[in-house]
C-alpha positions in Angstrom: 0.0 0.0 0.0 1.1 3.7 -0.4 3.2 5.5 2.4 3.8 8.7 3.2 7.0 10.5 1.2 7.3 13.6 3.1 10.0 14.4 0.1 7.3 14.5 -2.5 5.0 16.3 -0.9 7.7 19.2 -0.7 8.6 18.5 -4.3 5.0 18.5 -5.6 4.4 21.1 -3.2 7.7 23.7 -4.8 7.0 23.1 -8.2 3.3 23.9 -8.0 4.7 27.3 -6.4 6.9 27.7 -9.8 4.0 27.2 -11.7 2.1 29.7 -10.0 5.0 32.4 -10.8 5.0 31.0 -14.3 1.5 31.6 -14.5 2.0 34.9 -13.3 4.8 36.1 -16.0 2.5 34.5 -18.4 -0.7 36.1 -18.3 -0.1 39.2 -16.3 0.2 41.7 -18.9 -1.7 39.2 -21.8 -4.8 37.1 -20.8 -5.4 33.6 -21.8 -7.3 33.7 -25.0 -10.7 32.2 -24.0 -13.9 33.9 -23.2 -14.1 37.9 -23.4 -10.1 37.8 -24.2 -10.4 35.7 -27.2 -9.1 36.7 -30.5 -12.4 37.5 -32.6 -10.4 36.4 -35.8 -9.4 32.9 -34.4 -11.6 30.3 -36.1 -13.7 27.9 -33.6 -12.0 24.7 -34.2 -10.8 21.9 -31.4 -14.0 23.3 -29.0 -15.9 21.5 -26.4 -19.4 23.1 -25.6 -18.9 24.7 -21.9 -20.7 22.7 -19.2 -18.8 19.5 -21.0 -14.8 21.1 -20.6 -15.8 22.4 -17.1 -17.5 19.1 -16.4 -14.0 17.5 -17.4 -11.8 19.8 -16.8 -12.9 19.6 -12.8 -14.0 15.7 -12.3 -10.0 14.7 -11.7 -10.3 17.1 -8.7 -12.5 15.6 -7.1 -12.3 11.7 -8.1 -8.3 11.6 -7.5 -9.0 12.0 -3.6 -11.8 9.8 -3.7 -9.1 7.1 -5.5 -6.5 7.7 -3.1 -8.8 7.2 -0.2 -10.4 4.2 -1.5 -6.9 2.5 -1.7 -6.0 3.4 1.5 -6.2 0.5 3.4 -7.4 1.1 6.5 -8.8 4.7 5.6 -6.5 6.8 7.2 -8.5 10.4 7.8 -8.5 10.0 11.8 -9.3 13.0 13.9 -12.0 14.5 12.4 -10.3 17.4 11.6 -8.7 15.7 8.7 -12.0 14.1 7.7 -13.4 17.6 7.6 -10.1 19.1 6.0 -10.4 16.4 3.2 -14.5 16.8 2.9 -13.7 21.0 2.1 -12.0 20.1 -0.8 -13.9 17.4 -2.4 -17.2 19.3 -1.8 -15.2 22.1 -3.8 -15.6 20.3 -6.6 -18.3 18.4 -6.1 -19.9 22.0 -7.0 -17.6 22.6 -9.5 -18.1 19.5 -11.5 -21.5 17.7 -11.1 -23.3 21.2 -10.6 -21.7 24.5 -11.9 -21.3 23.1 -15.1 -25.0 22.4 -15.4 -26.0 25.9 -15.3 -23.2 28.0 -16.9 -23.8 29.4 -20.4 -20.5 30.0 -21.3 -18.9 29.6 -25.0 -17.3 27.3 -26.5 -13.9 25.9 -24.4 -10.4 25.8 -26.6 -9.3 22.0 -25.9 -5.6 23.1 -25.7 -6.8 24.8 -22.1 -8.7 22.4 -21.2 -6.3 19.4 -21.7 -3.9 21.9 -19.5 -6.7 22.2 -17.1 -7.6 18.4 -16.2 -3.3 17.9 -16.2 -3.9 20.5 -13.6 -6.8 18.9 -11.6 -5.1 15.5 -11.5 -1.5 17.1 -10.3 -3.4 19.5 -7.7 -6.5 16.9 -6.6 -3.5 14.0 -5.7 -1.2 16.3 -4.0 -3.8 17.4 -1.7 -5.4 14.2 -1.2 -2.3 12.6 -1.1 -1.0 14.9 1.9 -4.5 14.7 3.7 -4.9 10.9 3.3 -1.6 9.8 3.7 0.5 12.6 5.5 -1.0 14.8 7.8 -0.7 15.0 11.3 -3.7 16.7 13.2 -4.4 16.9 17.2 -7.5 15.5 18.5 -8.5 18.4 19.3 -7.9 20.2 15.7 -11.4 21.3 15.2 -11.3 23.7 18.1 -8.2 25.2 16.9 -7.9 29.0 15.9 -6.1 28.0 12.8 -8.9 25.5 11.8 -11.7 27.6 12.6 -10.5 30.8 11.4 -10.0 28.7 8.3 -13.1 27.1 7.9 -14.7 30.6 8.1 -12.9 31.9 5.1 -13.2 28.6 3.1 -17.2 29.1 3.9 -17.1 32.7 3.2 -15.5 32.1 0.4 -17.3 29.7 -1.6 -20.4 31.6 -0.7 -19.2 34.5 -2.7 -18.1 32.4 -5.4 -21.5 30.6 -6.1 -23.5 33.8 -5.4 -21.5 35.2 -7.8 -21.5 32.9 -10.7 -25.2 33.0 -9.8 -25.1 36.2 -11.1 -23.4 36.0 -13.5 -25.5 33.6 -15.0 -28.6 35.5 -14.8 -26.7 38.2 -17.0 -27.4 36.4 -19.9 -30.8 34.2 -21.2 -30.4 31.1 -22.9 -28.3 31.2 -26.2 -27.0 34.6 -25.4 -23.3 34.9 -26.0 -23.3 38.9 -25.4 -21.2 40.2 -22.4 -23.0 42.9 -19.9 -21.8 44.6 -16.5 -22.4 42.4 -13.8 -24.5 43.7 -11.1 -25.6 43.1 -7.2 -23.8 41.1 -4.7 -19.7 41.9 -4.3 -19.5 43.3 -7.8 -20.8 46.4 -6.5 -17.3 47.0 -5.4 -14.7 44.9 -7.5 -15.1 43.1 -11.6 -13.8 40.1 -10.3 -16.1 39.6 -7.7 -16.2 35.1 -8.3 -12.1 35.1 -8.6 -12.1 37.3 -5.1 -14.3 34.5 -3.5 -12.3 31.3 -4.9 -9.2 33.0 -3.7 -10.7 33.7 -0.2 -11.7 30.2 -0.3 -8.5 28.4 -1.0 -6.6 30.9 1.5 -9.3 29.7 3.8 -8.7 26.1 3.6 -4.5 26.9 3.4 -5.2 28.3 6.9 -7.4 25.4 8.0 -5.0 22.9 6.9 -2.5 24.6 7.9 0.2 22.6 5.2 2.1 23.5 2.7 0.4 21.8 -0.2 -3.1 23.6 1.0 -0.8 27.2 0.7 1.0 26.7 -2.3 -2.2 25.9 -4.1 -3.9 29.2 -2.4 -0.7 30.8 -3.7 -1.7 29.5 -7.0 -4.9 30.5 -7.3 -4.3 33.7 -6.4 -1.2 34.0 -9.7 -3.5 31.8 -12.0 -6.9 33.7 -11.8 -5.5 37.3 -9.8 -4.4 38.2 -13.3 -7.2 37.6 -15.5 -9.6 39.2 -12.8 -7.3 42.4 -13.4 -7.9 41.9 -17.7 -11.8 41.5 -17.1 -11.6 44.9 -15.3 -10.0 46.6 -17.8 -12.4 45.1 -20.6 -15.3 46.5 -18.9 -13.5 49.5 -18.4 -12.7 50.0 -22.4 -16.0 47.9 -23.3 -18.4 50.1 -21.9 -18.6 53.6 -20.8 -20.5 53.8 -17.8 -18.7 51.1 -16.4 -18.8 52.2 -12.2 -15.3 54.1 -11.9 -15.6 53.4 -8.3 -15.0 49.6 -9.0 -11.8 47.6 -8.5 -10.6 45.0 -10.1 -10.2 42.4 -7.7 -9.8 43.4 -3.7 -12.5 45.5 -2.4 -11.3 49.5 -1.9 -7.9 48.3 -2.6 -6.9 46.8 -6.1 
């Protein structure tokens, strides 16, 4: 059966960091070219429809844990903070790939990205499975911890911001609409990306909760992978459409 290699997890763990600075130098002055920031010129070949690629693109996420814990035998997610801690993240993307995908009305999704993506879900969903299941070391007494409740706050917090605000987003548009409006109500009253703010909240969250290094250098991640293009959505809207609120920001409320 499969043991704990502290090694890899700090090897997995230091080159998902790169990756996040890679990201970064990537698409920080350029976004990726799908959705608002695609080329209007580029032809729409090698596409899946949008709820498929996110359906895809997330399932590894979530089904890579639920593999490693299955072959852990006996299941090793004893005290019940690390039952807890490894629930967060599967019920992440249990959202993210049996129901978001359902009600988005995106376009189109280049399969370049989205092979990229599920590469990503696989690497991400068995480092932090592999750490939670396998690895980590919690007191009995985790739950009450300051680290694990302040932690579970934000991850909560979070993820309620998130799926309020793909909610509306979604109502933005009617079916078969492709046209992008101003989003309105909830957090993007005060910044453009208003569902990037909450996912970042919500992985910073669980970082804190878990407190681990895996957890923070995916946090750190998420902030390099989707920071940037919440900053290149702002300025679209800002260039896009002229009584775009000035007062907005792009990302952190009243700051950036």
């Amino acid at each position: 059966s499969m043991q704990c290699v502290p090694g890899l997890v700090l090897a997995l763990s230091s080159l998902l960091g790169a990756l996040a600075l890679l990201q970064l130098s990537l698409y920080l002055r350029v976004p990726s070219r799908y959705g608002k920031h695609e080329e209007r010129l580029c032809r729409p070949r090698g596409r899946l429809p949008a709820r498929c690629a996110w359906f895809l693109q997330e399932l590894p996420s979530f089904l890579v844990p639920a593999l490693l814990l299955a072959l852990r035998s006996p299941p090793r997610l004893e005290p019940l903070g690390c039952r807890l801690l490894c629930c967060l993240f599967c019920w992440h993307y249990f959202y993210r790939t049996f129901i978001y995908p359902f009600f988005t009305r995106g376009r189109p999704f280049p399969l370049q990205l989205l092979f990229f993506g599920m590469l990503f879900c696989i690497y991400n969903g068995f480092l932090q499975g592999y750490y939670l299941i396998y690895c980590a070391e919690y007191p009995n007494d985790w739950c009450t911890d300051i680290r694990f409740t302040s932690g579970l706050l934000l991850f909560l917090l979070g993820m309620g911001i998130n799926i309020h605000s793909d909610l509306l987003l979604r109502q933005l548009r009617k079916p078969g609409e492709v046209t992008y409006k101003i989003p309105q109500g909830g957090l993007f009253t005060y910044v453009s990306g208003a569902n990037y703010f909450g996912e970042i909240v919500e992985w910073f969250g669980f970082a804190i909760a878990t407190w681990s290094l895996p957890a923070f250098a995916f946090a750190f991640f998420t902030l390099c992978c989707i920071g940037p293009r919440a900053y290149h959505h702002h300025r679209y809207y800002l260039k896009t459409f002229t009584d775009y609120p000035k007062s907005r920001k792009a990302l952190i409320p009243f700051v950036f």
